[in-house]
TORLUM-46698 format. One line per 4 residues: number of its first residue (from 1); their letters; for each residue x, y, z of C-alpha. Coordinates in nm, 2 decimals. Each point is the difference from the previous one (the first is absolute). Layout:
REM residues N
NUM> A> X:Y:Z  ...
END
This chain:
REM residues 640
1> XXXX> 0.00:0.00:0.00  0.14:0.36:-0.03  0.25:0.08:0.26  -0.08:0.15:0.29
5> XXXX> 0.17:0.31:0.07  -0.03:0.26:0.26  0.24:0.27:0.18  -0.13:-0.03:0.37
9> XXXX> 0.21:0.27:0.19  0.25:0.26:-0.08  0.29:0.12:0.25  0.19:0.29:-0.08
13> XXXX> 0.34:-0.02:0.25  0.07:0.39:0.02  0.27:0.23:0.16  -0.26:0.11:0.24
17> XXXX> -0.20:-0.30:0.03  -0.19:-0.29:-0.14  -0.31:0.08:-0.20  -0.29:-0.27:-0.08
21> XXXX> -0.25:-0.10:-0.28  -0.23:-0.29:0.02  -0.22:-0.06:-0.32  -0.29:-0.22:0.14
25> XXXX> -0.25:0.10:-0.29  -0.04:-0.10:-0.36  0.01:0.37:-0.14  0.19:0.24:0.21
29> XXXX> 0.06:0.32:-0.11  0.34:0.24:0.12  -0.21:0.32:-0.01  0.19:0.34:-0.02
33> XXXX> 0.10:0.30:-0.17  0.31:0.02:-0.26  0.35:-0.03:0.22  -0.10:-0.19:0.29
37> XXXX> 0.18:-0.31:-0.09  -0.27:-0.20:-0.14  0.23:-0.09:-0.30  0.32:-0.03:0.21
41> XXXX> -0.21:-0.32:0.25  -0.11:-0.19:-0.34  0.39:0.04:-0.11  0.12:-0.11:0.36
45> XXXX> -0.22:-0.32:-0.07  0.13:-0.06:-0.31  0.37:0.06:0.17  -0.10:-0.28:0.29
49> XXXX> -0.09:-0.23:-0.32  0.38:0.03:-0.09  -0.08:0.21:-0.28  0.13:0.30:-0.11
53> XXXX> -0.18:0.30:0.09  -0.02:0.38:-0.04  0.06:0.05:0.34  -0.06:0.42:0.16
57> XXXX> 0.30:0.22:0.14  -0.19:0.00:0.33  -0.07:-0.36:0.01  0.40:-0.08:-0.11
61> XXXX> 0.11:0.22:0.26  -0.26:-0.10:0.34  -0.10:-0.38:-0.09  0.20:-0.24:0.10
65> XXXX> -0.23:-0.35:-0.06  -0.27:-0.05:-0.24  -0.20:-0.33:0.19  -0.28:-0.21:-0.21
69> XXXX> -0.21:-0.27:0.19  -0.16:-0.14:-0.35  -0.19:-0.37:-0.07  0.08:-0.15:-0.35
73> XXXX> -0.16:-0.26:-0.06  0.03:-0.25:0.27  0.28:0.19:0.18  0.03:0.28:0.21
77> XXXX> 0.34:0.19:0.01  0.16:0.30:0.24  0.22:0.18:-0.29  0.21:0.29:0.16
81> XXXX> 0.23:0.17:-0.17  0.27:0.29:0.05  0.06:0.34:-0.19  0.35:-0.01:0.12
85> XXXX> 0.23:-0.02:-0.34  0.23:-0.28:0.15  -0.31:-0.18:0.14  -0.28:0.02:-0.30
89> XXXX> 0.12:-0.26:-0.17  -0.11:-0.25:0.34  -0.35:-0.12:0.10  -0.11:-0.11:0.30
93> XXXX> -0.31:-0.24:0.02  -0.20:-0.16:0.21  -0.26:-0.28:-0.05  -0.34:0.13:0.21
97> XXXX> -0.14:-0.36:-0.07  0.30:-0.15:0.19  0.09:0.26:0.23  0.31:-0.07:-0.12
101> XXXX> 0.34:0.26:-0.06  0.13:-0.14:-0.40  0.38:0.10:-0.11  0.04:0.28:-0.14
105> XXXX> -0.12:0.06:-0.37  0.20:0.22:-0.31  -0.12:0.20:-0.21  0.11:-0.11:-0.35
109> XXXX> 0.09:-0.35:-0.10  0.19:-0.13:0.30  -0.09:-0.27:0.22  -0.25:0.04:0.20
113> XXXX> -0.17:0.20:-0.24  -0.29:0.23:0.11  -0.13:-0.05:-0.39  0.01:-0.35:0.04
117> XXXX> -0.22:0.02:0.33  -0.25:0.20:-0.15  -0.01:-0.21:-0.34  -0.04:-0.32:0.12
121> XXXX> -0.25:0.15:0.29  -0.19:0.05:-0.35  0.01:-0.34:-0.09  0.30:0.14:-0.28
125> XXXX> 0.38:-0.14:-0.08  0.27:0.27:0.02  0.15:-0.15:-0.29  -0.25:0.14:-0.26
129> XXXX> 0.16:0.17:-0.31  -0.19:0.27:-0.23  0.16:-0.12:-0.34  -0.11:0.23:-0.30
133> XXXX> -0.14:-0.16:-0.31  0.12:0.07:-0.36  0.35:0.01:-0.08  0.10:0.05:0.31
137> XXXX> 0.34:-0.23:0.15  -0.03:0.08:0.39  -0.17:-0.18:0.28  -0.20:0.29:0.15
141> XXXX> 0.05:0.16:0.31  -0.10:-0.13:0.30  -0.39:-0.02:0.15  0.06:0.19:0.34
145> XXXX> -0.26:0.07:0.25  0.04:0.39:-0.10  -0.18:-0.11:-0.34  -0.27:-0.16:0.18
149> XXXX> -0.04:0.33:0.14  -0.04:0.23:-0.23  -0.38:-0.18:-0.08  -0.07:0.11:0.40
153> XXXX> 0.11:0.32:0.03  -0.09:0.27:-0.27  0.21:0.30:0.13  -0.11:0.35:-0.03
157> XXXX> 0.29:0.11:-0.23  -0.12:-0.28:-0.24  -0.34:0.00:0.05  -0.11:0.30:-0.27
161> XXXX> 0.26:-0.16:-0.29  0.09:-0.36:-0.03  -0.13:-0.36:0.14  0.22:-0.26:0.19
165> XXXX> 0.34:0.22:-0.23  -0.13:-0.08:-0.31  0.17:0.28:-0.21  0.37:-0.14:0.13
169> XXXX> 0.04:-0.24:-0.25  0.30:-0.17:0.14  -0.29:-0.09:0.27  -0.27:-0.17:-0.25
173> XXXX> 0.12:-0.34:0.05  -0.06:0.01:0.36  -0.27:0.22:0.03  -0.22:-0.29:-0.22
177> XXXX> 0.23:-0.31:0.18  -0.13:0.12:0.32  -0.36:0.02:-0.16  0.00:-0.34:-0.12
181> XXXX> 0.15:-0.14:0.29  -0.28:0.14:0.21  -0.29:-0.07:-0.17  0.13:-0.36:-0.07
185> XXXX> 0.08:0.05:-0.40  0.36:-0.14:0.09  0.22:-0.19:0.21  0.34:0.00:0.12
189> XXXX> 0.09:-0.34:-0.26  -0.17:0.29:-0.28  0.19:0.25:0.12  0.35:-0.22:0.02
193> XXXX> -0.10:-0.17:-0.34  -0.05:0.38:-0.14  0.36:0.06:0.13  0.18:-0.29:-0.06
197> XXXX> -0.14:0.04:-0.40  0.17:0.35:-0.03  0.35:-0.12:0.19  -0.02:-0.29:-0.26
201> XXXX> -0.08:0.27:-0.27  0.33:0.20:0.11  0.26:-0.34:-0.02  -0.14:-0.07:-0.33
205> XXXX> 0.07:0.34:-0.09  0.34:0.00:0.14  0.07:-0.35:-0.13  -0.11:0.11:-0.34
209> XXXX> 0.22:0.27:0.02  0.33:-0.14:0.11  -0.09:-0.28:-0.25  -0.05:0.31:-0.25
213> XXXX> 0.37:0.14:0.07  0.15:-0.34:0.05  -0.08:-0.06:-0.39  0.14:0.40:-0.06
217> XXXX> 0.27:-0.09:0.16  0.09:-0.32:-0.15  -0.07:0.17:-0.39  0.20:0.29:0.06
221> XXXX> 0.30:-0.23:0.11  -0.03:-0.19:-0.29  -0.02:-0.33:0.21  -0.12:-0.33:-0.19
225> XXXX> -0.31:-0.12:-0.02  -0.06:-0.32:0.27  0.04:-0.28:-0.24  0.28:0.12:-0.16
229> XXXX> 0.16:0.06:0.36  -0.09:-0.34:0.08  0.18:-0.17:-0.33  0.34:0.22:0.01
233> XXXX> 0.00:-0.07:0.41  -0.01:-0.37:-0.11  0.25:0.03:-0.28  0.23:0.19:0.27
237> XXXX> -0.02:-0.28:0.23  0.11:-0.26:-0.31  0.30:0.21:-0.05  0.08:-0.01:0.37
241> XXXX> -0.02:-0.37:-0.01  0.18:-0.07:-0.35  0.25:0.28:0.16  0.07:-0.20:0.35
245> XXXX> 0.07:-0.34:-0.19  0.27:0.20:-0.21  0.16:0.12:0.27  -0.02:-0.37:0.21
249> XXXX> 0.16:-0.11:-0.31  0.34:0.21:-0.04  0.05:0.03:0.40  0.03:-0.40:-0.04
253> XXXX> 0.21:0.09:-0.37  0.20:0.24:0.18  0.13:-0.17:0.29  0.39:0.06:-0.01
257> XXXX> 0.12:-0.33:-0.14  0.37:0.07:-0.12  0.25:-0.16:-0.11  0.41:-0.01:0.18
261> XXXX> 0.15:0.26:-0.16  -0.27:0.24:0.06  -0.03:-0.09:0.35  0.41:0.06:0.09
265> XXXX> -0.03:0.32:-0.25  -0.30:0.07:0.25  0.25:-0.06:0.31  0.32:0.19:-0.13
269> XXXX> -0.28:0.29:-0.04  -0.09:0.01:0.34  0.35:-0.05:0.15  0.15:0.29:-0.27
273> XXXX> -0.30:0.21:0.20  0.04:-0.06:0.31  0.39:0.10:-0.04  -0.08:0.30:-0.20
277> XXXX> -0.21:0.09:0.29  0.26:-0.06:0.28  0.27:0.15:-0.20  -0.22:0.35:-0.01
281> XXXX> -0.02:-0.02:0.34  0.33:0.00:0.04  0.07:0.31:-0.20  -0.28:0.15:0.18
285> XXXX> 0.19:-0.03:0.31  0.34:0.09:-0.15  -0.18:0.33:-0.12  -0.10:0.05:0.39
289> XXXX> 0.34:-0.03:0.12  0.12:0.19:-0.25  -0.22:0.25:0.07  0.10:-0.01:0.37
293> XXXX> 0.36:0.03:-0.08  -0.07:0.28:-0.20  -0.18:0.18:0.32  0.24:-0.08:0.24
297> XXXX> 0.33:0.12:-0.18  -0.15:0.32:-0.11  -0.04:0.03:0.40  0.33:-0.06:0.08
301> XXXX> 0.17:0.26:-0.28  -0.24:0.23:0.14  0.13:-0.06:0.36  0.38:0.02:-0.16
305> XXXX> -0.08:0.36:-0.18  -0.13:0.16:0.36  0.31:-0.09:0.15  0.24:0.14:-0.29
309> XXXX> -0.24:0.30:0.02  0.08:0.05:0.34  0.37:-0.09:0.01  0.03:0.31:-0.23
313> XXXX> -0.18:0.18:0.22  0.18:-0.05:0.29  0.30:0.08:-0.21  -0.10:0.31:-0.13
317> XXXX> -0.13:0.16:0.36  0.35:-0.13:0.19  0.19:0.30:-0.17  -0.28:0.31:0.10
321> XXXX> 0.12:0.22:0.32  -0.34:0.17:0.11  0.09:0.37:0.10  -0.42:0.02:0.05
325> XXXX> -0.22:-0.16:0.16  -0.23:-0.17:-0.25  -0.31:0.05:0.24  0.03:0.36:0.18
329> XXXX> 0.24:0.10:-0.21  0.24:0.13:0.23  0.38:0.04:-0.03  0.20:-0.35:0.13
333> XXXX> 0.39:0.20:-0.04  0.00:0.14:0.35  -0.15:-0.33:0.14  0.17:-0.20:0.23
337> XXXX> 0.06:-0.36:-0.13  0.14:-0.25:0.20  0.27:-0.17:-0.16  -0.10:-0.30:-0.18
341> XXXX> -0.34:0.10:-0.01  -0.21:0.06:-0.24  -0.04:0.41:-0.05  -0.36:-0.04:-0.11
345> XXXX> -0.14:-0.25:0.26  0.27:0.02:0.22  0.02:-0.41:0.03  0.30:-0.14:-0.06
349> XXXX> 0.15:-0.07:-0.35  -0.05:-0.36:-0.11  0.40:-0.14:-0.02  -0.11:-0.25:-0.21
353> XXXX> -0.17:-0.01:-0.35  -0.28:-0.18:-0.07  0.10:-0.03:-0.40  0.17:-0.38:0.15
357> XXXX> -0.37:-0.09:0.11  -0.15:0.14:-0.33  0.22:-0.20:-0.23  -0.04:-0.29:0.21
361> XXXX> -0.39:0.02:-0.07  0.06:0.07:-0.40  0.23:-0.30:-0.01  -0.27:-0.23:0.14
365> XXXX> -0.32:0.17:-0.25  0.24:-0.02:-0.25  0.06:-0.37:0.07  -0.35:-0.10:0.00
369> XXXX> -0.05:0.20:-0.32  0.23:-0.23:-0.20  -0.17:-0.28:0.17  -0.32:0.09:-0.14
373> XXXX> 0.10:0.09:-0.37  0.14:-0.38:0.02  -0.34:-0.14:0.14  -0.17:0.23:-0.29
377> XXXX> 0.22:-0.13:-0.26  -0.06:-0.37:0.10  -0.36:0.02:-0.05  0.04:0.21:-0.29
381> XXXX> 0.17:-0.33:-0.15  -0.26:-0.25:0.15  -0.27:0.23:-0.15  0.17:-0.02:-0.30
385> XXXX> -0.01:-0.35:-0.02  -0.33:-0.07:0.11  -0.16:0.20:-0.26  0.20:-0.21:-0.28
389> XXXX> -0.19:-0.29:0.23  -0.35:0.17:-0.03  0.08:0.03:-0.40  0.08:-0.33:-0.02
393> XXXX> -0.27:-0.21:0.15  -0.25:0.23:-0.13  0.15:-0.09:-0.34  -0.03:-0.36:0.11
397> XXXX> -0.39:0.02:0.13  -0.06:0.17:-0.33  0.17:-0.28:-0.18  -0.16:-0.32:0.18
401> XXXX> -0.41:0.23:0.00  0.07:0.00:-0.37  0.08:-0.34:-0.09  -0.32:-0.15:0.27
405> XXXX> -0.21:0.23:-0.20  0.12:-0.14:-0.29  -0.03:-0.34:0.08  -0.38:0.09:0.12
409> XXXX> -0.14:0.23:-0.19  -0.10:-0.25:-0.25  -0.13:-0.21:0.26  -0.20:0.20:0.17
413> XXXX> -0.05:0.35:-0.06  -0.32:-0.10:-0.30  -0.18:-0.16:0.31  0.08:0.30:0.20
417> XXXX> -0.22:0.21:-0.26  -0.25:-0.26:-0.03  -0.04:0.00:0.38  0.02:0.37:0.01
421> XXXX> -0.26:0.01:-0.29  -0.22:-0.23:0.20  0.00:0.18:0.32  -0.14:0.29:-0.17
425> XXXX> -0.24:-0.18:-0.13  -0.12:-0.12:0.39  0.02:0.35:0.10  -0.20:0.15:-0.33
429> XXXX> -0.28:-0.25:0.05  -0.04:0.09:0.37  -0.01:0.32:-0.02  -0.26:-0.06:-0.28
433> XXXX> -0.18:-0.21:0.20  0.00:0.24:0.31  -0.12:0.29:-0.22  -0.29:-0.25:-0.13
437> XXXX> -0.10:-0.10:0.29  -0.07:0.41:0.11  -0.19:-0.02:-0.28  -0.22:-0.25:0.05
441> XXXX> -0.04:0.10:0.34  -0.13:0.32:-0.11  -0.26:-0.20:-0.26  -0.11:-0.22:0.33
445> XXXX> -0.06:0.36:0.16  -0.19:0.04:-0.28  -0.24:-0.29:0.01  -0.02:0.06:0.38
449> XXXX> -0.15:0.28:-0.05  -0.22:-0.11:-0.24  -0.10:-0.31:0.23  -0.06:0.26:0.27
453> XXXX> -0.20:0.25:-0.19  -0.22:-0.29:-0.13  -0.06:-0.15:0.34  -0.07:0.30:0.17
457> XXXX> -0.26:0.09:-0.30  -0.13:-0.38:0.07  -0.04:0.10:0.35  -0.15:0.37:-0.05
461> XXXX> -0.27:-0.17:-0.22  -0.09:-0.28:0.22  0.03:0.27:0.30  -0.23:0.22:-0.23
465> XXXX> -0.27:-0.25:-0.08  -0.01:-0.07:0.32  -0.04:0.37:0.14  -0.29:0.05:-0.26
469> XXXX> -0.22:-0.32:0.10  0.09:0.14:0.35  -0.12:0.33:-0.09  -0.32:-0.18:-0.17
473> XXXX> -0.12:-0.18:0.26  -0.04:0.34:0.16  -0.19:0.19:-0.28  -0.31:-0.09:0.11
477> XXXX> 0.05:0.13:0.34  0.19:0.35:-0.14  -0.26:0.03:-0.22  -0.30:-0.05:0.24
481> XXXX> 0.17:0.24:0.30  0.10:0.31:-0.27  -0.33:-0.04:-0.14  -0.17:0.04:0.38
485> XXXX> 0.24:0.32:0.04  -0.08:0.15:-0.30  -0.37:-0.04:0.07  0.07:0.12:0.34
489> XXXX> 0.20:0.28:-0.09  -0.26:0.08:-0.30  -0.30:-0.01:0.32  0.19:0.21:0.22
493> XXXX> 0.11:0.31:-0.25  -0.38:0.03:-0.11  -0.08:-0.04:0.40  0.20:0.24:0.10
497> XXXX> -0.06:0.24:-0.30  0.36:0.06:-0.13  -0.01:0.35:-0.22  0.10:-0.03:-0.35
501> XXXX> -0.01:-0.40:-0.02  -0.24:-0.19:-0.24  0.17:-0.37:0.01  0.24:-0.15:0.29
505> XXXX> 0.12:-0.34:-0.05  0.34:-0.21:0.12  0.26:-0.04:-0.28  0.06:-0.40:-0.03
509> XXXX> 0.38:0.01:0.03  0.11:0.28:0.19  -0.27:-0.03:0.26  -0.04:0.41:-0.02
513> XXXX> -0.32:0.21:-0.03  -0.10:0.05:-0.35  -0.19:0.30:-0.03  -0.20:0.12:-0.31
517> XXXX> 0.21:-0.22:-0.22  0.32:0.13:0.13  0.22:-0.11:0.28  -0.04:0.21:0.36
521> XXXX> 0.34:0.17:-0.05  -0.09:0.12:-0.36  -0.36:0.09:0.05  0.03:0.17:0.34
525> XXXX> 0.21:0.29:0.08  0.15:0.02:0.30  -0.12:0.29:0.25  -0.39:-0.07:0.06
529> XXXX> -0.19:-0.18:0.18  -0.14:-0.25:-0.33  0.40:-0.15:0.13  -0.08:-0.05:0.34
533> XXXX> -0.36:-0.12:-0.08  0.09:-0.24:-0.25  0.30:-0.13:0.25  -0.26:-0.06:0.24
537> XXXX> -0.26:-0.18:-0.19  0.30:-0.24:-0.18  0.19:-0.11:0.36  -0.38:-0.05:0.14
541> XXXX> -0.06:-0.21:-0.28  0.25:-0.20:0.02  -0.04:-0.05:0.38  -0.36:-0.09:-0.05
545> XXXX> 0.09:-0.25:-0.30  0.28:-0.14:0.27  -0.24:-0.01:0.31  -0.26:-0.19:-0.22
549> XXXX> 0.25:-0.28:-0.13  0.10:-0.10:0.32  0.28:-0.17:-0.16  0.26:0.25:-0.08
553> XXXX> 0.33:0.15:0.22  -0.12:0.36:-0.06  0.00:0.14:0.34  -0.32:0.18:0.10
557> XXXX> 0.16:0.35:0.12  0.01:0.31:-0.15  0.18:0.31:0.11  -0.10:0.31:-0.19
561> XXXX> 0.13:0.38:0.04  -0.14:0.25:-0.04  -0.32:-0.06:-0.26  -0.14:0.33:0.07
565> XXXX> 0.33:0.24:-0.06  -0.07:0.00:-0.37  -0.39:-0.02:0.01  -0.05:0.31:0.15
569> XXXX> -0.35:0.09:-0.01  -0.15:-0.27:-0.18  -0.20:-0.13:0.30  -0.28:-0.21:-0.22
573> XXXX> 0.32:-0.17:-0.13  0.19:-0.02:0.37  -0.33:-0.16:0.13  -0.03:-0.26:-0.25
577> XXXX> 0.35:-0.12:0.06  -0.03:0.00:0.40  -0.31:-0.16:-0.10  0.15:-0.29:-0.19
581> XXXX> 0.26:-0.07:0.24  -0.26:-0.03:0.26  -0.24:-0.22:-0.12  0.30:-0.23:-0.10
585> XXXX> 0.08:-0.01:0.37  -0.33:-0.04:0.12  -0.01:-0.28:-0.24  0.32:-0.15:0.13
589> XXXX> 0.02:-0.02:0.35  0.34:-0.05:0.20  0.11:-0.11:-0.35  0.11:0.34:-0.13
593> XXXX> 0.19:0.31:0.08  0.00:0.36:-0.13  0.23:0.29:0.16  -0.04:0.29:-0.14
597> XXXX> 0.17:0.33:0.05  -0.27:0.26:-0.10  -0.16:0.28:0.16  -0.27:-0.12:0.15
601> XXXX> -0.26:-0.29:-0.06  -0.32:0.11:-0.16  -0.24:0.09:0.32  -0.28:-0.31:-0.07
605> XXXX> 0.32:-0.24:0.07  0.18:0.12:0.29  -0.19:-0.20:0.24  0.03:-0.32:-0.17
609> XXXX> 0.39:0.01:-0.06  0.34:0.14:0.17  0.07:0.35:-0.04  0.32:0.13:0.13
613> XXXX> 0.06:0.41:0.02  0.33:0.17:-0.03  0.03:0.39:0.01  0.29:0.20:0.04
617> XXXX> 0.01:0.02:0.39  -0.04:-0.40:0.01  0.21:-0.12:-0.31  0.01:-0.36:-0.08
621> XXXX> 0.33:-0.03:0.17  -0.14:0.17:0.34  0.31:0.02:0.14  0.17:0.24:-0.18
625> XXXX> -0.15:0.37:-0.01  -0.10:0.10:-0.36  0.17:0.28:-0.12  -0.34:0.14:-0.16
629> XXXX> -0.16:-0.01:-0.35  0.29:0.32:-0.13  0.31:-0.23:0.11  -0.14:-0.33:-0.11
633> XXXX> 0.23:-0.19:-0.21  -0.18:-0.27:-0.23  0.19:-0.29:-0.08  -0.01:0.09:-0.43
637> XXXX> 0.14:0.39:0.09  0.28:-0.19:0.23  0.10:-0.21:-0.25  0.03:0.25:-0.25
END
């Protein structure tokens, strides 16, 4: 039967205060002037719903917690929820039925989810997609419980221009999902097989494409065809084969089978190297020790040239008399020198020269000097005759490598080619074969993607027959329910009397009013009350069709702002919609709810149904002092 759905309390946690609402009646009315806040309480319950809401400066900046004691359905929750930035995300609830404190809730798609809660309190998944038709590739967005409510509350910004968001077309999909899904025209297997049929549509198309520039690809390359891949890959392969049993053959051919002569020609050709070798060595380190020589007499005539140098020296100096002293440049005649002293220093005169010692020195330099130029010429000579050494086994490896190539070049050097020759064959057909089998691959990517894009077409029929038998089986139903709102809707606009409308019906796919032929958006300008009237008279008609069926998930709640704001003065008009809401309560008991912010009730109801009044000394958030009707800020002026 249609959901049961009812807000039983509101609880406004405030800065200065907690301030209640309990909604016992089937039609209460929030009755008050412009800017008491009448707008701001039906946002606040659309905020304690988890929705997004058009929230008031005042209420932002003095409400702490918007509470909602509501039964859906079978349940009864306690949904409270801060205005805090760092805490709105966070719902607390509470099962009334249980008495019972639940974990926390989120806002959004995290586990718990408060959209979840409320979905399946509806008898809903919270898995349901809104897939568009046509050529459309994605799954749809998600069915949240914010869709569901935008067929409950008609707000007052919306109420004089556009039904459930009709004119946002990136919204359609959902907007009629959310119909359907109500009124029992779908199903969440519809819905997923609608989905699942436009995520198959998308891999075809990508596999079609990749499959597309694959074959580009392969064209502009130049690459061969499949078959003719296939045949040079297995002619490749041949000449690797025929290619290995060549080269089996002449390393058995090869094997060094030689005869005596060759074999002692081989051994005299290593020994003549091996001596060549040692014998270089050998000058190598007679061209060190030359070298060392070299160094160390070159020290040695240096050493013997200082001490000529300064045997001269001293020779030359032993003859000056110093009349002046060389540092202050005084006169040394009138000095007193001692005798045997030196008149300079004043130590005494050395007796003996020390030209003995010098000699004595050069004698010994001198020595090793002539020592040296004997070791020098001694390795000169072995140098000498090691290098006629070097030139003549040289001359001797050259002799014996030319005869053993002599003796074997006949022998072996053709099968040397022939190997050579068949080795590049090996390596020619490999790398034949390696660049065939890219190929290949890349025609197996090919036909992979031609398997895949006709298995995923295979699927999307099957998936698509079965979505259309689905959607069959349901016609009779959809047909049956839009024709009962259309005649409703038709009943209600010639009840009510809506100006300047001849015909009213309900269009058969969109679900929206049809009015004189044309669709509401196209034959009614926003601005006047024929909007609000016509809004009216279509969500009434579909609650009446819902209430009758007993067997839908349309919940039987409507919160409406505002009807009168753009009626003005058309009473006749005002009284015919108060008067259609009514009798649809009366005729409903306990199984419907209507809160409307308005100004007042029409007088011949107020004693039958709720009436709350809000002026500007008792705003609808009592705690906080109203600033008065000059200061008021409304929630479209703030947010512009």
């Amino acid at each position: 039967m249609t959901i049961r759905f009812r807000l039983d309390a509101l609880a406004l946690g405030t800065t200065e205060g907690e301030v209640d609402y309990r909604f016992t009646s089937d039609l209460t009315v929030l009755a008050g002037p412009t800017g008491v806040g009448k707008t701001t309480l039906l946002e606040l319950i659309k905020y304690g719903f988890g929705g997004d809401a058009r929230i008031a400066p005042a209420a932002k900046d003095h409400v702490n917690t918007v509470t909602l004691d509501v039964t859906i359905g079978e349940e009864r929750w306690r949904l409270t929820r801060s205005l805090d930035h760092h805490k709105r995300k966070t719902v607390r609830v509470t099962d009334l039925r249980l008495q019972e404190r639940l974990p926390d809730h989120r806002v959004g798609t995290e586990q718990p989810s408060l959209n979840t809660l409320l979905l399946n309190s509806l008898g809903l998944p919270d898995d349901m997609r809104a897939a568009a038709g046509g050529s459309s590739t994605r799954e749809g967005n998600r069915i949240t419980f914010a869709d569901i409510f935008t067929y409950l509350y008609i707000p007052q910004y919306e109420i004089n221009s556009d039904i459930a968001h009709s004119q946002d077309g990136y919204r359609e999909p959902k907007r009629r999902a959310v119909f359907e899904i109500l009124f029992g025209l779908t199903d969440s297997e519809i819905l997923k097989m609608r989905s699942r049929i436009n995520r198959l549509k998308g891999e075809i198309e990508d596999a079609v494409k990749q499959h597309r520039t694959v074959l580009e690809f392969l064209q502009a390359s130049g690459t061969t065809g499949r078959e003719a891949a296939a045949r040079a890959r297995a002619a490749a392969e041949q000449s690797q084969r025929e290619a290995e049993r060549e080269l089996h053959y002449l390393r058995q051919v090869i094997d060094p089978v030689t005869d005596r002569e060759t074999q002692v020609l081989r051994d005299l050709l290593t020994e003549a190297e091996r001596t060549l070798a040692d014998t270089r060595a050998a000058d190598a380190e007679l061209a060190r020790r030359q070298s060392e020589y070299t160094t160390e007499r070159r020290r040695v005539q240096d050493d013997l040239d200082r001490l000529g140098r300064v045997h001269d020296a001293g020779e030359r100096l032993a003859d000056i008399e110093f009349t002046v002293c060389p540092r202050c440049m005084q006169s040394l005649e009138r000095a007193h020198t001692p005798a045997d002293s030196c008149r300079l220093c004043l130590q005494p005169d050395p007796v003996a020269s020390s030209a003995e010692f010098n000699q004595y020195e050069a004698r010994q330099l001198a020595s090793q000097l002539t020592e040296m130029d004997d070791q020098l010429e001694v390795l000169e000579t072995q140098k000498h005759t090691l290098a006629r050494a070097i030139a003549d086994r040289e001359e001797l490896v050259r002799r014996l490598t030319d005869s053993l190539d002599e003796r074997t070049r006949e022998r072996i050097t053709p099968r040397l080619q022939a190997f050579s020759d068949a080795a590049q064959r090996l390596a020619a057909s490999k790398t034949q074969q390696e660049h065939l089998e890219a190929t290949l691959r890349q025609w197996d990517r090919v036909t992979d993607l031609e398997n895949v894009a006709d298995a995923l077409s295979g699927d999307r029929e099957q998936l698509l027959a079965r979505w259309k038998r689905a959607k069959e089986e349901l016609q009779e139903r959809g047909d049956t329910i839009i024709d009962d709102i259309s005649e409703e809707f038709k009943n209600t606009i010639e009840a009510i009397r809506v100006p300047g409308i001849q015909s009213a019906s309900i269009h058969r796919e969109n679900y929206l009013p049809v009015l004189n032929g044309n669709i509401f958006h196209h034959e009614v300008q926003p601005g006047g009350g024929t909007a609000t009237a016509v809004q009216v008279a279509y969500w009434s008609s579909v609650l009446a069709v819902a209430l009758r069926q007993r067997d839908t998930h349309y919940p039987a709640f409507l919160l409406l702002d505002s009807p009168r704001l753009a009626l003005n003065t058309a009473e006749d008009l005002t009284a015919a919609l108060y008067r259609r809401l009514v009798t649809q309560a009366d005729a409903n008991p306990g199984r419907v709810q209507f809160i409307i912010a308005d100004n007042e009730l029409p007088a011949g109801y107020r004693g039958d149904y709720a009436q709350i009044e809000f002026d500007y000394g008792r705003p609808t958030i009592a705690t906080i002092d109203h600033p008065g009707p000059a200061s008021v800020v409304t929630i479209g002026a703030a947010e512009d």
